[in-house]
N, CA, C and O atoms as CSV, one atom per row, in Angstrom:
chain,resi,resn,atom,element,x,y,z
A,1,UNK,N,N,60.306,111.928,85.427
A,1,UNK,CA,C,60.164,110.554,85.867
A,1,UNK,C,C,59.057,110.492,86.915
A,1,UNK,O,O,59.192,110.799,88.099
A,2,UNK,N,N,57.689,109.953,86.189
A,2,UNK,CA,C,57.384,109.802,87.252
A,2,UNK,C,C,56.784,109.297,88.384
A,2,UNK,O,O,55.905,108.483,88.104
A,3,UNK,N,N,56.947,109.492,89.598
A,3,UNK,CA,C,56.883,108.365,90.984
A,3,UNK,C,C,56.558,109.029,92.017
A,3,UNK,O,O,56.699,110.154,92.497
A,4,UNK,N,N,55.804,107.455,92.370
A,4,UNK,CA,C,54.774,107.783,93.557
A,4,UNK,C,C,54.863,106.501,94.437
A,4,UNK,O,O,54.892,105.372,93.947
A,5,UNK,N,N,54.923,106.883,96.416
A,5,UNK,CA,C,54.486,105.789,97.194
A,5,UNK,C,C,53.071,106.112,97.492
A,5,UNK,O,O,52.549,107.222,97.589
A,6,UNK,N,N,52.327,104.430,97.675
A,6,UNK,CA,C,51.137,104.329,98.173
A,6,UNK,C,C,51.224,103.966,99.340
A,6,UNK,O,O,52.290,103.404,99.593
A,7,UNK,N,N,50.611,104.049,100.060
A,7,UNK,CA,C,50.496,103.254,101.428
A,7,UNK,C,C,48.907,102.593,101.179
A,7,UNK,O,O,48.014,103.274,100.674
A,8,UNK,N,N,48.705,101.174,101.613
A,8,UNK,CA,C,47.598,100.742,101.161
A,8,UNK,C,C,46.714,100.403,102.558
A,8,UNK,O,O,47.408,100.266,103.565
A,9,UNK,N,N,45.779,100.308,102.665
A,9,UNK,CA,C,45.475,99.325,103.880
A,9,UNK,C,C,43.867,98.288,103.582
A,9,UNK,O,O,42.702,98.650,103.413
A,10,UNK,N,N,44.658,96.595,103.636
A,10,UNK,CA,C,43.516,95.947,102.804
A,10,UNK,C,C,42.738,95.236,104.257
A,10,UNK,O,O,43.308,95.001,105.322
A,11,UNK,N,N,41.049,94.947,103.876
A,11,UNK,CA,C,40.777,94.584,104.450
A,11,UNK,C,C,41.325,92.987,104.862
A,11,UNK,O,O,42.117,92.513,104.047
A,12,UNK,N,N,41.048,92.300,105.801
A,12,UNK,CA,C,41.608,91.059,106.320
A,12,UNK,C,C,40.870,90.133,105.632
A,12,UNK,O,O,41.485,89.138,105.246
A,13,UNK,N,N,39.670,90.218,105.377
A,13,UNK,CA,C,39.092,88.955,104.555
A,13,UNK,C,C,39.325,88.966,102.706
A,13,UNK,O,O,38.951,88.126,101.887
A,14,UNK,N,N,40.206,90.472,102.459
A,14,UNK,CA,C,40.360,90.197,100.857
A,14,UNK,C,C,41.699,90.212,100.673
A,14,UNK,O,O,42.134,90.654,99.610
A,15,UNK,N,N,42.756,89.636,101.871
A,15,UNK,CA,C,44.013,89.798,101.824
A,15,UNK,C,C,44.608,88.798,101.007
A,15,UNK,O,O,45.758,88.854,100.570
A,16,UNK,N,N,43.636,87.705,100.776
A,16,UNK,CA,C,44.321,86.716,100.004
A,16,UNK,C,C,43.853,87.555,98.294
A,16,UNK,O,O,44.531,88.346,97.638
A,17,UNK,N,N,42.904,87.167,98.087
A,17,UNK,CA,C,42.699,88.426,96.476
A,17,UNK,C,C,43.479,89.788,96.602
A,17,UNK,O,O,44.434,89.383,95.940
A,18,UNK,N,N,43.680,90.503,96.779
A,18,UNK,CA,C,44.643,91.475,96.935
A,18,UNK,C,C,45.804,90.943,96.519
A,18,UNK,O,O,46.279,91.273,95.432
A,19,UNK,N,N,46.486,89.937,97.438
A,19,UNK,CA,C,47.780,89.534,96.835
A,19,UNK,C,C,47.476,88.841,95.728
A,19,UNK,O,O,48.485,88.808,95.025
A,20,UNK,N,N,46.470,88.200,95.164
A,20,UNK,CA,C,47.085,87.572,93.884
A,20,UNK,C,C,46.567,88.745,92.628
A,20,UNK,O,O,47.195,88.720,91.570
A,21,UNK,N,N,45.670,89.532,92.753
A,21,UNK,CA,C,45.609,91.062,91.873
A,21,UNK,C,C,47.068,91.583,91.960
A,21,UNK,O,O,47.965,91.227,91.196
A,22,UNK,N,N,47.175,92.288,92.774
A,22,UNK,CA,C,48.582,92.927,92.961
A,22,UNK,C,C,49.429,92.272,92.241
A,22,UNK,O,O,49.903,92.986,91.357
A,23,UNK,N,N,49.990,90.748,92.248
A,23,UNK,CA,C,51.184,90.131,91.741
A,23,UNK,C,C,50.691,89.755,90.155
A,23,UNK,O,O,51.465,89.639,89.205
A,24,UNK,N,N,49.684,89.645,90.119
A,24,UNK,CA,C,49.673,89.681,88.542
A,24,UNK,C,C,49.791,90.830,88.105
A,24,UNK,O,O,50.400,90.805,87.036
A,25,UNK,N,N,49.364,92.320,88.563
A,25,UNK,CA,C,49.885,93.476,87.589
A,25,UNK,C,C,51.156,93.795,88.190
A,25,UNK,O,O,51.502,94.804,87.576
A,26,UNK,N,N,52.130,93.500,89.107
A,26,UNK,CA,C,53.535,93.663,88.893
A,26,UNK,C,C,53.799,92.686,87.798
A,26,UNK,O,O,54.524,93.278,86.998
A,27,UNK,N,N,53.568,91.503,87.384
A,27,UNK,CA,C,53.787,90.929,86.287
A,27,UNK,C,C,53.592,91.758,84.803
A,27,UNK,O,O,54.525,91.981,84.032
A,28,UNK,N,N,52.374,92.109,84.606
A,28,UNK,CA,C,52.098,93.064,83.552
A,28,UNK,C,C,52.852,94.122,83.629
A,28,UNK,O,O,53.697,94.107,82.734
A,29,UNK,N,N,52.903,94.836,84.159
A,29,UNK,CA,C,53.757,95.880,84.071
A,29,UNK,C,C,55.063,95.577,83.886
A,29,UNK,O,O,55.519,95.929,82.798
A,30,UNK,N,N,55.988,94.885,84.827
A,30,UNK,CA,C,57.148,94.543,83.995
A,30,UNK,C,C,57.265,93.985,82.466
A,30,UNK,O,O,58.325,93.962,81.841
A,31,UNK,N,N,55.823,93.472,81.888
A,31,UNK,CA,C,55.958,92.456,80.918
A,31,UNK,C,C,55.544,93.962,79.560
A,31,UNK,O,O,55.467,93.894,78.334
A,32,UNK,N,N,55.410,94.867,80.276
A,32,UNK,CA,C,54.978,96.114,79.404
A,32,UNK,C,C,55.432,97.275,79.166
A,32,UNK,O,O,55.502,98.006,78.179
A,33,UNK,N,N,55.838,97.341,80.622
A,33,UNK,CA,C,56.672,98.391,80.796
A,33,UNK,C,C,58.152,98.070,81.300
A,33,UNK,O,O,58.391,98.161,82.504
A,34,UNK,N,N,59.119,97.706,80.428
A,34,UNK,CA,C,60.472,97.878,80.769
A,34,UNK,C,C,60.719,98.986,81.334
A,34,UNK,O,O,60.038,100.011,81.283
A,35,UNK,N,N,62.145,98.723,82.137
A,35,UNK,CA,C,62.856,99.985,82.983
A,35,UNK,C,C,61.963,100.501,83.454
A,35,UNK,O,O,62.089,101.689,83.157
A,36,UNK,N,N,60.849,100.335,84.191
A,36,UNK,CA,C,59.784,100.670,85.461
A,36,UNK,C,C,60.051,100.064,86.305
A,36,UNK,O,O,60.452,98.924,86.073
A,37,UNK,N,N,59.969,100.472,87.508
A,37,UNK,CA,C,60.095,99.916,88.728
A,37,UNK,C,C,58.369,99.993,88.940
A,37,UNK,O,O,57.729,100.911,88.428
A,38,UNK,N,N,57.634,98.786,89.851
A,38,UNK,CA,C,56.153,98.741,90.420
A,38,UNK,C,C,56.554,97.700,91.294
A,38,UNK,O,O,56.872,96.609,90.821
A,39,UNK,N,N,56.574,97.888,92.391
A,39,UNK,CA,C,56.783,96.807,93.589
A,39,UNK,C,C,55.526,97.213,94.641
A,39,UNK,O,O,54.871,98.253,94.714
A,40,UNK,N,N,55.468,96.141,95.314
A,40,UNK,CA,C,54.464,95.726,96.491
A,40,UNK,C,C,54.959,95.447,97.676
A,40,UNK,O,O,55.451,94.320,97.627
A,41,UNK,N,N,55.038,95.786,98.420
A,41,UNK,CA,C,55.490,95.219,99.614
A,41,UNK,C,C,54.893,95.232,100.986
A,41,UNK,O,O,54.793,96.321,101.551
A,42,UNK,N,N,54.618,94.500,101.387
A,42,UNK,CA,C,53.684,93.753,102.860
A,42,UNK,C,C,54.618,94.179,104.227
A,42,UNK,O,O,55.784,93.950,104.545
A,43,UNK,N,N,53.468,94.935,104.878
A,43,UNK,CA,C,54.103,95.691,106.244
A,43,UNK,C,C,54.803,94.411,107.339
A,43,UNK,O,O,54.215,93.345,107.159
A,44,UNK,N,N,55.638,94.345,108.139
A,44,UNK,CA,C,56.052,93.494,108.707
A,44,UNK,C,C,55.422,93.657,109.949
A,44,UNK,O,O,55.118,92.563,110.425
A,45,UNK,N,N,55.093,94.667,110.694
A,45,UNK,CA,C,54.503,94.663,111.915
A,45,UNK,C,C,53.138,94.416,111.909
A,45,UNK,O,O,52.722,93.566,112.697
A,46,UNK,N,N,52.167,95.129,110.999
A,46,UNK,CA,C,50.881,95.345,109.931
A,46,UNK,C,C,50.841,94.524,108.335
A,46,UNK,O,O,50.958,94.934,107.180
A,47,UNK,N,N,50.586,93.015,109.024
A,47,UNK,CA,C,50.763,92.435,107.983
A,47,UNK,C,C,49.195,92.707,106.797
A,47,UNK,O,O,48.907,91.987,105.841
A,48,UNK,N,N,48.542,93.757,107.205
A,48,UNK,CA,C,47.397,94.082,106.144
A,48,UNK,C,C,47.892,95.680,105.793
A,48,UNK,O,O,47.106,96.424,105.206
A,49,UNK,N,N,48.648,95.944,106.016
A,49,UNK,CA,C,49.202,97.330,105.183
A,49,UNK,C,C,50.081,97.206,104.233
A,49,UNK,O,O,51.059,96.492,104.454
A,50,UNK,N,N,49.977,97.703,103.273
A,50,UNK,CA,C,51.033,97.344,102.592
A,50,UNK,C,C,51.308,98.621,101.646
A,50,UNK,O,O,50.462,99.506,101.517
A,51,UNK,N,N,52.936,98.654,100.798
A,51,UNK,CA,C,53.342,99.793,100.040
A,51,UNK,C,C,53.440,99.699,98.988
A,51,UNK,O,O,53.920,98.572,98.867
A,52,UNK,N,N,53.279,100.255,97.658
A,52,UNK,CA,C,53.383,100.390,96.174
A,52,UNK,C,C,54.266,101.613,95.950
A,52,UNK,O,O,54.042,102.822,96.004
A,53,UNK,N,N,55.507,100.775,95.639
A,53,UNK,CA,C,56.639,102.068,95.506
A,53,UNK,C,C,56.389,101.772,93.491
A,53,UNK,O,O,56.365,100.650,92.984
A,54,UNK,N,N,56.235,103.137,92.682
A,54,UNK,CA,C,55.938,102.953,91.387
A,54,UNK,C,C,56.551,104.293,90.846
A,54,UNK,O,O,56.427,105.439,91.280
A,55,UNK,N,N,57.367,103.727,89.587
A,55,UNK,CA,C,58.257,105.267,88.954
A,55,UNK,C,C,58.567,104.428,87.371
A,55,UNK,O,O,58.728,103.255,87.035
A,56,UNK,N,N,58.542,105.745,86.676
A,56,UNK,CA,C,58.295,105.400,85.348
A,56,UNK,C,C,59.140,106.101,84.748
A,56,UNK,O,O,59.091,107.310,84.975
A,57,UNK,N,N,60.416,105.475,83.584
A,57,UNK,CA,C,61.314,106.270,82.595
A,57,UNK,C,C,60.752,107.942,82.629
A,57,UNK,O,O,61.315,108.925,83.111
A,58,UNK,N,N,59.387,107.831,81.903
A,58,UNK,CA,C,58.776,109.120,81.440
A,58,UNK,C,C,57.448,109.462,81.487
A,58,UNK,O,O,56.672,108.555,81.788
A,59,UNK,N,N,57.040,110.456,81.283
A,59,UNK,CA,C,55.272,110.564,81.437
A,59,UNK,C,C,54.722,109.589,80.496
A,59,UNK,O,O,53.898,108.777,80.916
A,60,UNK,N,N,55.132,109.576,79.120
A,60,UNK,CA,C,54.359,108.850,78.277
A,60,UNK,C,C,54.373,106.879,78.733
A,60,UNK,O,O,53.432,106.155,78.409
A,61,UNK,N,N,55.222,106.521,79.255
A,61,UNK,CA,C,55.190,105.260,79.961
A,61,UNK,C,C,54.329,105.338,81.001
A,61,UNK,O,O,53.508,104.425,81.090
A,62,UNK,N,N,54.302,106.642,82.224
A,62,UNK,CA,C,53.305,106.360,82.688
A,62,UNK,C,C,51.765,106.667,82.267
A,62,UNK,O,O,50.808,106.379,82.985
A,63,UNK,N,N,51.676,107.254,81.078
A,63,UNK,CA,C,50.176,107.463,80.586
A,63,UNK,C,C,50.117,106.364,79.985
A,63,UNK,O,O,48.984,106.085,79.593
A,64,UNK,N,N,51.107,105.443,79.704
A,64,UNK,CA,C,50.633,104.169,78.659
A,64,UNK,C,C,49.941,103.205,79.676
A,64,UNK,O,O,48.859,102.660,79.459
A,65,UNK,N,N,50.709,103.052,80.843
A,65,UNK,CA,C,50.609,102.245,82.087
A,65,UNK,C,C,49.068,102.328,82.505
A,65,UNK,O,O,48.244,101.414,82.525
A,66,UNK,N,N,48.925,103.528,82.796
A,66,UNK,CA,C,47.418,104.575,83.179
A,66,UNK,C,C,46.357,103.704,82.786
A,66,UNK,O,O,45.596,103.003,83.453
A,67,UNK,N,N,46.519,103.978,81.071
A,67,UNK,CA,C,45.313,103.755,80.465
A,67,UNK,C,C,45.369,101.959,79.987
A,67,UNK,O,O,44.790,101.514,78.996
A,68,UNK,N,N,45.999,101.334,80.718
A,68,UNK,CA,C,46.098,100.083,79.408
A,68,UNK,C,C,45.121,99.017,80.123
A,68,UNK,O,O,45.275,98.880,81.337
A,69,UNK,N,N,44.452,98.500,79.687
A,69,UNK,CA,C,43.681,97.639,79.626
A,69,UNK,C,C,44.063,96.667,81.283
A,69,UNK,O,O,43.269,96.933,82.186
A,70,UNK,N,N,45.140,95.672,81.624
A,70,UNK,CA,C,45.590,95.627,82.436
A,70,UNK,C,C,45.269,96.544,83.787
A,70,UNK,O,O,44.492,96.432,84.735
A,71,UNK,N,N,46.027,97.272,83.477
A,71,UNK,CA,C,46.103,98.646,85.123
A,71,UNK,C,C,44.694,98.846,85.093
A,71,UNK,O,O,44.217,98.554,86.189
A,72,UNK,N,N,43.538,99.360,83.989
A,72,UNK,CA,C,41.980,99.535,84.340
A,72,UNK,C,C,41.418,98.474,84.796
A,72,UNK,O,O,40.801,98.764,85.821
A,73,UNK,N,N,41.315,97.206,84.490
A,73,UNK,CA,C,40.750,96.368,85.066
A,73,UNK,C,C,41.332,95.920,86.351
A,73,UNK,O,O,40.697,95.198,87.119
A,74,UNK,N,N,42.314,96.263,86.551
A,74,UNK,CA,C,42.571,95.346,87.923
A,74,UNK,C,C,42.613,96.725,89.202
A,74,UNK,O,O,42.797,96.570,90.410
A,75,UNK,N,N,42.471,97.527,88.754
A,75,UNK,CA,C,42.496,98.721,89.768
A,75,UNK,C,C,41.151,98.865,90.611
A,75,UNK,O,O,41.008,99.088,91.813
A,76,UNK,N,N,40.140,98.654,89.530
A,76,UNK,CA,C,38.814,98.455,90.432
A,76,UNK,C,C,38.572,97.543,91.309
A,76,UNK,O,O,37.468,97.674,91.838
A,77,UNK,N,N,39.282,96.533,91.718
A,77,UNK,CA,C,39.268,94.916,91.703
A,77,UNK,C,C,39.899,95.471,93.038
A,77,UNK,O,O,39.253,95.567,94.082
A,78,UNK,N,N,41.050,95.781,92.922
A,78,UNK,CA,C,41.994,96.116,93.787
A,78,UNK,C,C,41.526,96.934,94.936
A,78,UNK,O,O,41.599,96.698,96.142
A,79,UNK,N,N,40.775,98.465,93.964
A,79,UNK,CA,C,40.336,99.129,95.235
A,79,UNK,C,C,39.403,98.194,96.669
A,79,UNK,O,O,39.399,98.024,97.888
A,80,UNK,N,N,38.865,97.903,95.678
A,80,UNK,CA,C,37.533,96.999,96.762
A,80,UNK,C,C,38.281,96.154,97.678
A,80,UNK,O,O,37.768,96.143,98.797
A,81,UNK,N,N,39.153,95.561,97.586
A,81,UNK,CA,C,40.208,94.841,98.731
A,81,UNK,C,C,40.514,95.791,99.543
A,81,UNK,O,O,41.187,95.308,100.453
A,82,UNK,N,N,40.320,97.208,99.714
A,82,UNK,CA,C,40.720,97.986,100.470
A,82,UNK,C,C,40.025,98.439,101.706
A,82,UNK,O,O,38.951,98.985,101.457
A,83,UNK,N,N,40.320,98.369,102.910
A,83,UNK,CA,C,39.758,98.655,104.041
A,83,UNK,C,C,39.552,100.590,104.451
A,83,UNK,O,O,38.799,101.153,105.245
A,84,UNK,N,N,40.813,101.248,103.295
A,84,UNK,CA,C,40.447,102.318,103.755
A,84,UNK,C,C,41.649,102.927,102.176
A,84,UNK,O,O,42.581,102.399,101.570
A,85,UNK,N,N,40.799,104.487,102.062
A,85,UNK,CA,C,41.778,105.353,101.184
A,85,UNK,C,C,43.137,104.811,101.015
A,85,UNK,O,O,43.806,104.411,101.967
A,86,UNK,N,N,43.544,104.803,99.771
A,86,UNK,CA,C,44.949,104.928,99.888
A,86,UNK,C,C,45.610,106.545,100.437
A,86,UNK,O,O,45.101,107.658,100.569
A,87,UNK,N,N,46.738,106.087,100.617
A,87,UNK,CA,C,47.655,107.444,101.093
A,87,UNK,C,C,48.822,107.461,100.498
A,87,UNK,O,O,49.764,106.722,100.786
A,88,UNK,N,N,48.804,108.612,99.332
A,88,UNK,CA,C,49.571,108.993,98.490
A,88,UNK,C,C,50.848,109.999,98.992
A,88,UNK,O,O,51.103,110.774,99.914
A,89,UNK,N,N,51.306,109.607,98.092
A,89,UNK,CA,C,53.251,110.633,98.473
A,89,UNK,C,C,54.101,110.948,97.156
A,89,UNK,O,O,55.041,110.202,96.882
A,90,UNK,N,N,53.852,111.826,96.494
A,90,UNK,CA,C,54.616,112.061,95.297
A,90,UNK,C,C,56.024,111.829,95.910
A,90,UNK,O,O,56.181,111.695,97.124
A,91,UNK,N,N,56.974,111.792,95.069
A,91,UNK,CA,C,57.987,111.837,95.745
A,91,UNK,C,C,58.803,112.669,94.096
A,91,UNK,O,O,58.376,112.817,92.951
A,92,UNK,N,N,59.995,113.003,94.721
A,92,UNK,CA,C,61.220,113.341,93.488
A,92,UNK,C,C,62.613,112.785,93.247
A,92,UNK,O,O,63.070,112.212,94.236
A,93,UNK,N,N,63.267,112.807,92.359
A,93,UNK,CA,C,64.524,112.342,92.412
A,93,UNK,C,C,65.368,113.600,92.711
A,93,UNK,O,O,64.879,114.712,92.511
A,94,UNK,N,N,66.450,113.473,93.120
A,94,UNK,CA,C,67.351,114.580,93.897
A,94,UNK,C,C,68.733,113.792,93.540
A,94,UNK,O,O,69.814,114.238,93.923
């Protein structure tokens, strides 16, 4: 299964595009990928940081996710709203 947190950090002038990229591919993805979890969520203290908690049934859901038309186009889009690297965290189930 597998899952990953992001930690994001967007710049302040693309915070409004950011959120409406972001909420349209949690839309796609639920609309594609059943039984996936892809959530977003906006820092409360750091209202320009934000988290992408994302986990997938199986590898092949997440290679479908990967490559699909959707997730490529809006990922480039996305990065550029970004003020700095994301910061990745595999995580496991236990």
């Amino acid at each position: 299964m597998p899952t990953t947190l992001w930690r994001l950090k967007v710049a302040a002038e693309k915070k409004a595009e950011f959120e409406r990229l972001t909420s349209q591919l949690v839309r796609d993805v639920a609309e594609n990928e059943p039984g996936s979890i892809f959530e977003y969520r906006r820092g409360v203290e750091d209202p320009l940081t934000y988290v992408l908690f994302l986990s997938f049934d199986d590898e092949q859901s997440f290679q479908r996710y990967s490559t699909a038309d959707y997730h490529t186009g809006a990922s480039g889009q996305i990065m550029e709203c970004l003020a700095e690297d994301p910061v990745p965290a595999e995580l496991e189930r236990f």
